[in-house]
PDBQT receptor file of N, H, CA, C and O in Angstrom, charges set to zero:
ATOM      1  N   UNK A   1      86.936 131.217 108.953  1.00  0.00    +0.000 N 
ATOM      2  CA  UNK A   1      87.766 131.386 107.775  1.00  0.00    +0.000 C 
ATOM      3  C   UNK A   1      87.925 130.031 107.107  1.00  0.00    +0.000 C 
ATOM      4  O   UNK A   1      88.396 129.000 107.586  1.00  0.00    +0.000 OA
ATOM      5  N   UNK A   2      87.449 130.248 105.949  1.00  0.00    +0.000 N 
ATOM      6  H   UNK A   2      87.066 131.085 105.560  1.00  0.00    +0.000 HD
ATOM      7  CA  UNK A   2      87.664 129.183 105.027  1.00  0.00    +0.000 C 
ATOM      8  C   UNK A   2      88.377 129.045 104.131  1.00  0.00    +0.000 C 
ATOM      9  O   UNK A   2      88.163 129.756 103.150  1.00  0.00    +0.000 OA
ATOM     10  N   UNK A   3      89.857 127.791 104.080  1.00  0.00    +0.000 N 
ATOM     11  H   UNK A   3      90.031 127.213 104.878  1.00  0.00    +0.000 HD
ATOM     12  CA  UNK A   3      90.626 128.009 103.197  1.00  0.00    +0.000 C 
ATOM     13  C   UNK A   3      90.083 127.033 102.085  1.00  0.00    +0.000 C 
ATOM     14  O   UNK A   3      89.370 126.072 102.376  1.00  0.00    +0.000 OA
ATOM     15  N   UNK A   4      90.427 127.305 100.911  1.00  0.00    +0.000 N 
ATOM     16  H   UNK A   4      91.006 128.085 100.674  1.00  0.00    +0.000 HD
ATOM     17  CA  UNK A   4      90.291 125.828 100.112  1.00  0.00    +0.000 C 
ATOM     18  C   UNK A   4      91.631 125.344  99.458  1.00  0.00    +0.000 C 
ATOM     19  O   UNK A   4      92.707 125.900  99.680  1.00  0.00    +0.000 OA
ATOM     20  N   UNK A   5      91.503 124.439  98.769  1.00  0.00    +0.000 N 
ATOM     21  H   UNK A   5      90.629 123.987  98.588  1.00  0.00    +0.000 HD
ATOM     22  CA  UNK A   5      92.594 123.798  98.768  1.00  0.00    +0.000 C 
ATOM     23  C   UNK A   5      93.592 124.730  97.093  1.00  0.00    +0.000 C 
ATOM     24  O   UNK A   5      94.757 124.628  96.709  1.00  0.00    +0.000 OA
ATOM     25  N   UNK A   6      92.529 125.455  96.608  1.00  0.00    +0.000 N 
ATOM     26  H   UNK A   6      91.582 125.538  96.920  1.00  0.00    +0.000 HD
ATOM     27  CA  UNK A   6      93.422 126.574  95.818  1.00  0.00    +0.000 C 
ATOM     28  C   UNK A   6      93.742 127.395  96.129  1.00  0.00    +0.000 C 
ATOM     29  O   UNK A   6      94.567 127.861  95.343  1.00  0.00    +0.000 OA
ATOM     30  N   UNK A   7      93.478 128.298  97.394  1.00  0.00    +0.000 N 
ATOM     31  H   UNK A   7      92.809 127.919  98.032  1.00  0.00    +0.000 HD
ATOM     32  CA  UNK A   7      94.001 129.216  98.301  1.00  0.00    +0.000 C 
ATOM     33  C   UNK A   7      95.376 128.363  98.540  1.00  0.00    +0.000 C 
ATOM     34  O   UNK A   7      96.462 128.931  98.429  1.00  0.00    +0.000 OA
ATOM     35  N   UNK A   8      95.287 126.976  98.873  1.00  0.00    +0.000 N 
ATOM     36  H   UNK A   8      94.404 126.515  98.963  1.00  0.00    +0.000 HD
ATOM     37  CA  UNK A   8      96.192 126.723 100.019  1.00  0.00    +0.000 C 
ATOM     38  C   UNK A   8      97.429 126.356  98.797  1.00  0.00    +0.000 C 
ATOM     39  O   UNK A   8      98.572 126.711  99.085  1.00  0.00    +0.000 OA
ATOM     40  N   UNK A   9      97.296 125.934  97.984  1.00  0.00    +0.000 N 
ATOM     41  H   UNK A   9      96.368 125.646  97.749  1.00  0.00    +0.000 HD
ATOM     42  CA  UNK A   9      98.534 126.029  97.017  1.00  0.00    +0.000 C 
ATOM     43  C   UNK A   9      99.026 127.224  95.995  1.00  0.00    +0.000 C 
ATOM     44  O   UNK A   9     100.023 127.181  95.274  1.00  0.00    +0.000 OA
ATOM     45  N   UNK A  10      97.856 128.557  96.140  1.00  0.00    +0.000 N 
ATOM     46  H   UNK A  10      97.046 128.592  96.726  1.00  0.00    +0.000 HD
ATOM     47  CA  UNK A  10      98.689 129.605  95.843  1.00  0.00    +0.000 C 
ATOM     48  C   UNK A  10      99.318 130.120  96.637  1.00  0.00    +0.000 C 
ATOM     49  O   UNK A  10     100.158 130.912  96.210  1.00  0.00    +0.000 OA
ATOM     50  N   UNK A  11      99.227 129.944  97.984  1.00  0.00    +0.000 N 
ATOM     51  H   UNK A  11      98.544 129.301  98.331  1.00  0.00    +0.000 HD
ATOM     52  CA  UNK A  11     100.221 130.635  98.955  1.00  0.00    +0.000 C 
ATOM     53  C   UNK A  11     101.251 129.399  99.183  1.00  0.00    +0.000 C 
ATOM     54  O   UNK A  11     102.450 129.596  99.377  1.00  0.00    +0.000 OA
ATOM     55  N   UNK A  12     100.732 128.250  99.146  1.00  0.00    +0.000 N 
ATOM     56  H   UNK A  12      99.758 128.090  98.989  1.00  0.00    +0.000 HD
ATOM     57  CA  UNK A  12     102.177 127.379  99.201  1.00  0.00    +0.000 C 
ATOM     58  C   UNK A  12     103.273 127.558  97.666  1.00  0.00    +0.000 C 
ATOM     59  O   UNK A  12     104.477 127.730  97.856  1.00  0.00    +0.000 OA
ATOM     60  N   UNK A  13     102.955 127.524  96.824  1.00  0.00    +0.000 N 
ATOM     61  H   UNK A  13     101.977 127.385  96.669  1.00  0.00    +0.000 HD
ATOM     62  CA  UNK A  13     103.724 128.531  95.463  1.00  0.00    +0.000 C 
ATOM     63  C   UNK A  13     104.167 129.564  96.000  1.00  0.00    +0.000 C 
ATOM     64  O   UNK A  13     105.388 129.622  96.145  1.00  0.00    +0.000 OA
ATOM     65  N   UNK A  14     103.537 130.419  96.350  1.00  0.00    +0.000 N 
ATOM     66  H   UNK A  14     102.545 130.372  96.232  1.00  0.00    +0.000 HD
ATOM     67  CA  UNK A  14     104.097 131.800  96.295  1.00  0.00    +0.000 C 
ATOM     68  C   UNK A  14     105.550 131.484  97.691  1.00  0.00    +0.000 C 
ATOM     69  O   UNK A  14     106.661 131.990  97.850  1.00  0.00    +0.000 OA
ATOM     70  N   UNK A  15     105.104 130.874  98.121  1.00  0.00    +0.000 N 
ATOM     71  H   UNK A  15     104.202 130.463  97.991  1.00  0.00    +0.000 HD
ATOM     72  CA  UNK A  15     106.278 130.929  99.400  1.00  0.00    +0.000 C 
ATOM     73  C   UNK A  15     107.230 130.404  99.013  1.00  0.00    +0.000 C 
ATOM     74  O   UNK A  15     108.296 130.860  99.428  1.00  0.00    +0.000 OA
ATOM     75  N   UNK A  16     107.277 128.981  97.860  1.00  0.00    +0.000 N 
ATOM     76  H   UNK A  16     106.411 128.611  97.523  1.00  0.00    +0.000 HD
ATOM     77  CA  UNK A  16     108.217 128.462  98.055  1.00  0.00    +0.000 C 
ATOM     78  C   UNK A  16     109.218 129.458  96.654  1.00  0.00    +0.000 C 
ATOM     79  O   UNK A  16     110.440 129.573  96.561  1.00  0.00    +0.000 OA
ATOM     80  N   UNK A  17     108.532 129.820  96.078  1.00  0.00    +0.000 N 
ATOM     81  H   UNK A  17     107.539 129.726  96.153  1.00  0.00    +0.000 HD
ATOM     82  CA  UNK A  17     109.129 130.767  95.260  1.00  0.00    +0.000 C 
ATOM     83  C   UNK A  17     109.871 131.667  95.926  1.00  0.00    +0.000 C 
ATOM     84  O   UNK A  17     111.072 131.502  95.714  1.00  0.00    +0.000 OA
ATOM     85  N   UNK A  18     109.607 132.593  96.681  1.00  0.00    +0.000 N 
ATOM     86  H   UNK A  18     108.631 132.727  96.854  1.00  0.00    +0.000 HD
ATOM     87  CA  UNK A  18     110.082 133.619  97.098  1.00  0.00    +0.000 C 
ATOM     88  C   UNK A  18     111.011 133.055  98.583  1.00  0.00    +0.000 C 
ATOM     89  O   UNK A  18     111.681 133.596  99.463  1.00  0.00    +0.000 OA
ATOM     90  N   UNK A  19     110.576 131.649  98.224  1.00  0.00    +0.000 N 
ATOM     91  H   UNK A  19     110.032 131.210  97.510  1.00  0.00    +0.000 HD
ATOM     92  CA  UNK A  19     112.013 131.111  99.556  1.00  0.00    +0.000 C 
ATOM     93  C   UNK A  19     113.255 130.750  98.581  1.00  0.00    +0.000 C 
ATOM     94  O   UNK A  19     114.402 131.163  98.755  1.00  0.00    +0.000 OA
ATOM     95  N   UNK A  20     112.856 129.957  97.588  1.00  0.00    +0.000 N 
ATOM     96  H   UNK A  20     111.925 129.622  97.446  1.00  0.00    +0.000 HD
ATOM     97  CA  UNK A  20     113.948 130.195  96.464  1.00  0.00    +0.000 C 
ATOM     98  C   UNK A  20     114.853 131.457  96.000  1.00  0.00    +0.000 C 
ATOM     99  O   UNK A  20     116.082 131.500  95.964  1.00  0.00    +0.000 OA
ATOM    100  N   UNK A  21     114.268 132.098  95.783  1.00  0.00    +0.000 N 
ATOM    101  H   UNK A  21     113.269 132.063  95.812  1.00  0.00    +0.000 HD
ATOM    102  CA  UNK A  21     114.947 133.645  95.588  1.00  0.00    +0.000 C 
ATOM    103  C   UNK A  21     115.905 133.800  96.398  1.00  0.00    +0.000 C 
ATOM    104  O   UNK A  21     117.117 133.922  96.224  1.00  0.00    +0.000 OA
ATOM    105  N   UNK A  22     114.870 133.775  97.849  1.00  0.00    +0.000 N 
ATOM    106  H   UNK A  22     113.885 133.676  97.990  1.00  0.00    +0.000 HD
ATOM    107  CA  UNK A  22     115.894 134.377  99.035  1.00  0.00    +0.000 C 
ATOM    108  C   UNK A  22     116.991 133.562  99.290  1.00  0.00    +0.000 C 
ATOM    109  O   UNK A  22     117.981 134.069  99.816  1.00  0.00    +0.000 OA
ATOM    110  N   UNK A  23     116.977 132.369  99.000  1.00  0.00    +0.000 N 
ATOM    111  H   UNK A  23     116.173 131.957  98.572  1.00  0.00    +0.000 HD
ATOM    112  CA  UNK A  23     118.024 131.071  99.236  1.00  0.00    +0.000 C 
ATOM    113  C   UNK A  23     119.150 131.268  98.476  1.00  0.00    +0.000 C 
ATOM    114  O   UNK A  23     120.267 131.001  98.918  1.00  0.00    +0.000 OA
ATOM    115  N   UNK A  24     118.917 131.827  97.077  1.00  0.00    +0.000 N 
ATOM    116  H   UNK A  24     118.010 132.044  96.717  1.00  0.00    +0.000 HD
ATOM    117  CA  UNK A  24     119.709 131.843  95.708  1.00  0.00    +0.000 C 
ATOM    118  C   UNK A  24     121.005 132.761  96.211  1.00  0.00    +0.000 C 
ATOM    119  O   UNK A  24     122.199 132.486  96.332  1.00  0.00    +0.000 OA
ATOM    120  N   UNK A  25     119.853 134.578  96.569  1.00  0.00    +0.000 N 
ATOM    121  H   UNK A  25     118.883 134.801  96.471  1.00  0.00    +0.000 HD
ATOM    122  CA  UNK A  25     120.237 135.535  96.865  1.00  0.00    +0.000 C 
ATOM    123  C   UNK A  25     121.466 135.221  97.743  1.00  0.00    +0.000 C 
ATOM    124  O   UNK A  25     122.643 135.439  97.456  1.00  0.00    +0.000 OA
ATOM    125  N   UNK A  26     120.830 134.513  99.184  1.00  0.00    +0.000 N 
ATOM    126  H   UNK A  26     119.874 134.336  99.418  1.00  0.00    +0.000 HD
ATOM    127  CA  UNK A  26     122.061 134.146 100.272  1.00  0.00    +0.000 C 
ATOM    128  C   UNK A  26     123.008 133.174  99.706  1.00  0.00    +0.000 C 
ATOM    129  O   UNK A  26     123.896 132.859 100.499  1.00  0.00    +0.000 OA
ATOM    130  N   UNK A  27     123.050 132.740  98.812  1.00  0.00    +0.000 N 
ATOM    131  H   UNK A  27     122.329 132.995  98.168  1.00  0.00    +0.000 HD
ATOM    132  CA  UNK A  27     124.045 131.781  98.235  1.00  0.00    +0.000 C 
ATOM    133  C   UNK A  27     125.178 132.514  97.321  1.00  0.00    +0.000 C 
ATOM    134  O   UNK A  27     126.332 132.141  97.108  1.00  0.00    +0.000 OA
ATOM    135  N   UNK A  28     124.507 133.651  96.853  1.00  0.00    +0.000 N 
ATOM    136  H   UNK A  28     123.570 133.953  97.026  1.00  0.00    +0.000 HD
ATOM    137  CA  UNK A  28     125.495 134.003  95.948  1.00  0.00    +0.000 C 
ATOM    138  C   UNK A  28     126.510 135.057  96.841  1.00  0.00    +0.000 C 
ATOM    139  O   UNK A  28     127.711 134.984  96.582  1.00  0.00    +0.000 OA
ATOM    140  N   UNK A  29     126.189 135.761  97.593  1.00  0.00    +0.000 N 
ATOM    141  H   UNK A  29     125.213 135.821  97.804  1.00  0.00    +0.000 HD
ATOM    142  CA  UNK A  29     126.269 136.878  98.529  1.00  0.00    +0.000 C 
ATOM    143  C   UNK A  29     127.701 136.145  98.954  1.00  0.00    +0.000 C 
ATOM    144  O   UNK A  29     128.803 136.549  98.584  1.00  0.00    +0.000 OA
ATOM    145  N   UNK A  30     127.459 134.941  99.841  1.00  0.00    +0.000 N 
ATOM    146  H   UNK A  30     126.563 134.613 100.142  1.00  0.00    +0.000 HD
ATOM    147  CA  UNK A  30     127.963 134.201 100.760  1.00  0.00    +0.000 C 
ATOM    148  C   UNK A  30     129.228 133.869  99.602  1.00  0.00    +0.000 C 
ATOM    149  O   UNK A  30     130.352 134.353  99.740  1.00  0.00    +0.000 OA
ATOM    150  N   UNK A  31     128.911 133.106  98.625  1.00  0.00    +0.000 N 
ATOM    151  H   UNK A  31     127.999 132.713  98.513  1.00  0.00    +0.000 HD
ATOM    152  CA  UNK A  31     129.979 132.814  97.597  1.00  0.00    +0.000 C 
ATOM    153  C   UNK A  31     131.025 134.030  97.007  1.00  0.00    +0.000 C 
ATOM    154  O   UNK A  31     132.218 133.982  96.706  1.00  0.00    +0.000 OA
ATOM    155  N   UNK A  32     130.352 134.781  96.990  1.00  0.00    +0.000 N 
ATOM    156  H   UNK A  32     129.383 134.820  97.234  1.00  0.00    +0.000 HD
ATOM    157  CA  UNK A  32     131.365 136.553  96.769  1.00  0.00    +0.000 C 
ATOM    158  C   UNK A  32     131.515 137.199  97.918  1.00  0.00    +0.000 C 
ATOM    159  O   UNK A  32     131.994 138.332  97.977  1.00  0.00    +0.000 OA
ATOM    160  N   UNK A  33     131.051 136.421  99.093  1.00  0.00    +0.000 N 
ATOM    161  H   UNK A  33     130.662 135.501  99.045  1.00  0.00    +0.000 HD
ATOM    162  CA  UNK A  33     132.031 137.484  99.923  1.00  0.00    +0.000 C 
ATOM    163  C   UNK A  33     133.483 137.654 100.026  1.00  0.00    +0.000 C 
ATOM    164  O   UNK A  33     134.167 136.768  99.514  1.00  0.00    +0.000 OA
ATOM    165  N   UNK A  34     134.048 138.595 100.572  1.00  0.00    +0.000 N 
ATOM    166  H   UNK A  34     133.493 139.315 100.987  1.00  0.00    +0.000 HD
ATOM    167  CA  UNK A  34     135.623 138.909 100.091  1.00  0.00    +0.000 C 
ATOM    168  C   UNK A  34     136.269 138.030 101.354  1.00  0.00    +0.000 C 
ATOM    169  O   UNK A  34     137.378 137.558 101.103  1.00  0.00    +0.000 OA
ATOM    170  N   UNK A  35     135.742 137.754 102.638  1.00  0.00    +0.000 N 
ATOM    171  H   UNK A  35     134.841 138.137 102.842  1.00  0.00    +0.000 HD
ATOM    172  CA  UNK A  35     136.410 137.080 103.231  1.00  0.00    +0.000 C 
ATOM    173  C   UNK A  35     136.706 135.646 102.741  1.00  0.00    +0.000 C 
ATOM    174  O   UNK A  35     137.780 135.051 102.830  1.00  0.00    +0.000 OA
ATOM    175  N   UNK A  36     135.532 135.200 102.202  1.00  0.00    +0.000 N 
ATOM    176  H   UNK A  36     134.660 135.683 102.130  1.00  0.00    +0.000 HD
ATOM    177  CA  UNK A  36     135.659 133.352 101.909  1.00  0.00    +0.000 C 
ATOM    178  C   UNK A  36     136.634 133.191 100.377  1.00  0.00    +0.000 C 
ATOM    179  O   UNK A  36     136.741 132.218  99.631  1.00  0.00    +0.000 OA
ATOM    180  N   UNK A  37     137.193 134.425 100.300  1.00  0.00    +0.000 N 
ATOM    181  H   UNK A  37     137.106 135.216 100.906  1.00  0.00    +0.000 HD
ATOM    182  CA  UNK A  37     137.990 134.177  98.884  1.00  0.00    +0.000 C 
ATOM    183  C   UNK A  37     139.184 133.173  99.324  1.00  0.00    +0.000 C 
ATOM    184  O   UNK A  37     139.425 132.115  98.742  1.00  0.00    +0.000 OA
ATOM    185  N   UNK A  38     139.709 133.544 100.154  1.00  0.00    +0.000 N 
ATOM    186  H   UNK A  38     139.513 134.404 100.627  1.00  0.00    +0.000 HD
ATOM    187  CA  UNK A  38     140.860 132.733 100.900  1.00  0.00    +0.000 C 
ATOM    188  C   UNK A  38     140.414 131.202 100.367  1.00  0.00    +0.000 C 
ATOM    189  O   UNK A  38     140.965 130.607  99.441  1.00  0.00    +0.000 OA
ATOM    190  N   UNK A  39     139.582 130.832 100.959  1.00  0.00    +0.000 N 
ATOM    191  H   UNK A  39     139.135 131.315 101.712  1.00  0.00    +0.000 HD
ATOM    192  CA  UNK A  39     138.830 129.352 101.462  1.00  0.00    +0.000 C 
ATOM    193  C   UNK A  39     138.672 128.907  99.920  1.00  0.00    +0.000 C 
ATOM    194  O   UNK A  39     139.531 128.222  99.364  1.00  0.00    +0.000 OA
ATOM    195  N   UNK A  40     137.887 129.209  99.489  1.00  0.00    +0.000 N 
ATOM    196  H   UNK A  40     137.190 129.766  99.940  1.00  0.00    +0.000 HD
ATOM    197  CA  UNK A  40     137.764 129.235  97.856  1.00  0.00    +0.000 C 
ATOM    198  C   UNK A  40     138.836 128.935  96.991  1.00  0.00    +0.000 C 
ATOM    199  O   UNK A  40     138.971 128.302  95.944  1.00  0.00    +0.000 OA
ATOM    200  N   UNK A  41     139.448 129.485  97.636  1.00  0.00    +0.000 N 
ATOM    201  H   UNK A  41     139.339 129.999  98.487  1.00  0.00    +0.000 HD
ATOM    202  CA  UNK A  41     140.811 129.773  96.542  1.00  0.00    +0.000 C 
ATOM    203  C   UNK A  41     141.671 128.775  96.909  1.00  0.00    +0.000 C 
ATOM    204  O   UNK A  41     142.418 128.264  96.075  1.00  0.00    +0.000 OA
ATOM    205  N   UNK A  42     141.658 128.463  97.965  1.00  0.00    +0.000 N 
ATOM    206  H   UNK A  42     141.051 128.878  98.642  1.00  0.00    +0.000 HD
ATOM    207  CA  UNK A  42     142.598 126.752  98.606  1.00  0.00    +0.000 C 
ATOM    208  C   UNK A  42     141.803 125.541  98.137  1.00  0.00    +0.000 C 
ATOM    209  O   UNK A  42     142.579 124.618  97.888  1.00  0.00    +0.000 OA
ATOM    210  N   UNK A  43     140.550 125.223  97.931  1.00  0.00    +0.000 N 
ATOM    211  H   UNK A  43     139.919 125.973  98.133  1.00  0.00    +0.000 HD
ATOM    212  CA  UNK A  43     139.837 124.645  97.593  1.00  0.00    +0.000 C 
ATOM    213  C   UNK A  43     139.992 123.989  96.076  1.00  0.00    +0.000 C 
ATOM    214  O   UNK A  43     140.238 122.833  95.733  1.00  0.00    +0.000 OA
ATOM    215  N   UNK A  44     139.734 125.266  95.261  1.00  0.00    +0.000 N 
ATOM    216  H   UNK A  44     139.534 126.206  95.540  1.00  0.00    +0.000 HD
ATOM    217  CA  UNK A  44     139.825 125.469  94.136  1.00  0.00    +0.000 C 
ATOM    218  C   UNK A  44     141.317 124.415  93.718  1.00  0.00    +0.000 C 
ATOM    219  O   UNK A  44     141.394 123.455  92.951  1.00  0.00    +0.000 OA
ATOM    220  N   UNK A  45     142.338 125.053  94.550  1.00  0.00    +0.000 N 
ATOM    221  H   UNK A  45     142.275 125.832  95.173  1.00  0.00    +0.000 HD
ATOM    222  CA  UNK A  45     143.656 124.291  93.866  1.00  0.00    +0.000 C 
ATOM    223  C   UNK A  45     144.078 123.256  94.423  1.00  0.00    +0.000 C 
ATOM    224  O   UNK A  45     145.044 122.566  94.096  1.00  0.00    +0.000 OA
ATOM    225  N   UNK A  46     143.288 123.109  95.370  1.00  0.00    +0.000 N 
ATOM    226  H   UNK A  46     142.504 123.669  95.636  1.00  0.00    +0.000 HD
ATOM    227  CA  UNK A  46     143.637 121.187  96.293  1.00  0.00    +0.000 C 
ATOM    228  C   UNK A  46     143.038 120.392  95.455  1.00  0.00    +0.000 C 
ATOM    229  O   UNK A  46     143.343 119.201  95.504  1.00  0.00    +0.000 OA
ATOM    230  N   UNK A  47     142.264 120.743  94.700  1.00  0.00    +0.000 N 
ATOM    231  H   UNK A  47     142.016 121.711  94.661  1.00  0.00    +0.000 HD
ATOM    232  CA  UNK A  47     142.018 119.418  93.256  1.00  0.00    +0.000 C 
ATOM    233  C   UNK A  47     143.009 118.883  92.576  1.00  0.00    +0.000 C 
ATOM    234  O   UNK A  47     143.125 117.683  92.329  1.00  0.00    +0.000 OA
ATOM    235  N   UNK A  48     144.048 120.097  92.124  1.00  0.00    +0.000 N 
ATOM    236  H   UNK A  48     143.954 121.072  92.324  1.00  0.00    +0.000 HD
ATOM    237  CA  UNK A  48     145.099 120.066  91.439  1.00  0.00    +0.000 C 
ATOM    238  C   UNK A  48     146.347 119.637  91.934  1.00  0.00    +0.000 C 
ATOM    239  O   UNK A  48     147.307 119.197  91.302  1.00  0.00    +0.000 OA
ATOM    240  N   UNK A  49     146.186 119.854  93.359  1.00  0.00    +0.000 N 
ATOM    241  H   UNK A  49     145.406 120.211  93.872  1.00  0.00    +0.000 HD
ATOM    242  CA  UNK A  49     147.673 119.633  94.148  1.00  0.00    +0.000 C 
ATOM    243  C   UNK A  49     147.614 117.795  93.946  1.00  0.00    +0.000 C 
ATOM    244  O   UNK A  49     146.601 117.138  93.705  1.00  0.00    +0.000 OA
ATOM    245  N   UNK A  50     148.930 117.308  94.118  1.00  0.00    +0.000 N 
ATOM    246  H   UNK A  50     149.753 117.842  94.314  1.00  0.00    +0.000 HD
ATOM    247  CA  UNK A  50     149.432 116.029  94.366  1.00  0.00    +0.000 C 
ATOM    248  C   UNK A  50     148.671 115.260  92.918  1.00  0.00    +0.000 C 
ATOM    249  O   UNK A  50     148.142 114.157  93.056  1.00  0.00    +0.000 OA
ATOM    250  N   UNK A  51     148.682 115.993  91.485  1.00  0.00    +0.000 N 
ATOM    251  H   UNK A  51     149.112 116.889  91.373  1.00  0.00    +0.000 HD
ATOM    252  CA  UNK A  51     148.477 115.491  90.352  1.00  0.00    +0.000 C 
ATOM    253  C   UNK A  51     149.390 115.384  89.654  1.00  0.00    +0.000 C 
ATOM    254  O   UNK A  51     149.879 116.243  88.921  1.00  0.00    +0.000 OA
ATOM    255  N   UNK A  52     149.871 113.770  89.895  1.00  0.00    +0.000 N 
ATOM    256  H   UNK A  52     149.473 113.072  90.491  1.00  0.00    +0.000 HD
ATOM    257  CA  UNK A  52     151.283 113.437  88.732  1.00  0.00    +0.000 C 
ATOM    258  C   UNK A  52     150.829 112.948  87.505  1.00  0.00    +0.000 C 
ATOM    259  O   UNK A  52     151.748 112.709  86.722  1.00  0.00    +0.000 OA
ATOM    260  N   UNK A  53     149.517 112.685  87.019  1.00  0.00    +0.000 N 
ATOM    261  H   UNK A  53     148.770 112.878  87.656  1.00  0.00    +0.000 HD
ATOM    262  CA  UNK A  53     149.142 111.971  85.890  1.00  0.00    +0.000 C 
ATOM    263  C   UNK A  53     147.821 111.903  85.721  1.00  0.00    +0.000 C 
ATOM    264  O   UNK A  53     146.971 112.550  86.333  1.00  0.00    +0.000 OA
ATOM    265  N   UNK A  54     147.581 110.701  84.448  1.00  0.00    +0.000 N 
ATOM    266  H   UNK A  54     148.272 110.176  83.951  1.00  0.00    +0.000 HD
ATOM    267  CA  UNK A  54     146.513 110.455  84.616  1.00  0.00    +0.000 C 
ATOM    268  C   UNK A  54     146.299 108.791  85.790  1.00  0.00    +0.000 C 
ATOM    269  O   UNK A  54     147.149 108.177  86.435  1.00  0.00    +0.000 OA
ATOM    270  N   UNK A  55     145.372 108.643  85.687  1.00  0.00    +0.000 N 
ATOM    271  H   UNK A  55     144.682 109.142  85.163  1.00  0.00    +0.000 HD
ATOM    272  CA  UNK A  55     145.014 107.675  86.947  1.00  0.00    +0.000 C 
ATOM    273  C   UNK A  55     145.096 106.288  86.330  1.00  0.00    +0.000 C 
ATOM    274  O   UNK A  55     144.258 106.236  85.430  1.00  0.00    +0.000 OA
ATOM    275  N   UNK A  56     145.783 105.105  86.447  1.00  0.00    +0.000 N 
ATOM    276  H   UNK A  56     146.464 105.147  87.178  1.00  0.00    +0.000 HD
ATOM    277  CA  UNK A  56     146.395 104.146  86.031  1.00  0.00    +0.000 C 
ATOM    278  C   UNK A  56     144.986 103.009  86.147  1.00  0.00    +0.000 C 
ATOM    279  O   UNK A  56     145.114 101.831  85.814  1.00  0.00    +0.000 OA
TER     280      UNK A  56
């Protein structure tokens, strides 16, 4: 079996594409799950907590 080196970068494309997807997919999933709302949501307002001003 002979690969050449355009075989070997349409399947290296195609993978890293469809590893992207799947990465995106698990990212967003993970970000809307209903348990991590908690976590999120403390996060979100510890930016805001202990803000008396602007920064001197």
């Amino acid at each position: 079996m002979d690969l050449e080196h355009a075989t070997l970068v349409r399947l290296s494309k195609s993978f890293g594409l469809f590893y992207l997807i799947a990465l995106s997919i698990i990212t967003v999933v993970y970000a809307y799950w209903p348990s991590n709302k908690k976590a999120f949501d403390r996060a979100a307002k510890s930016v805001l907590r202990n803000e008396y001003g602007p920064w001197r």
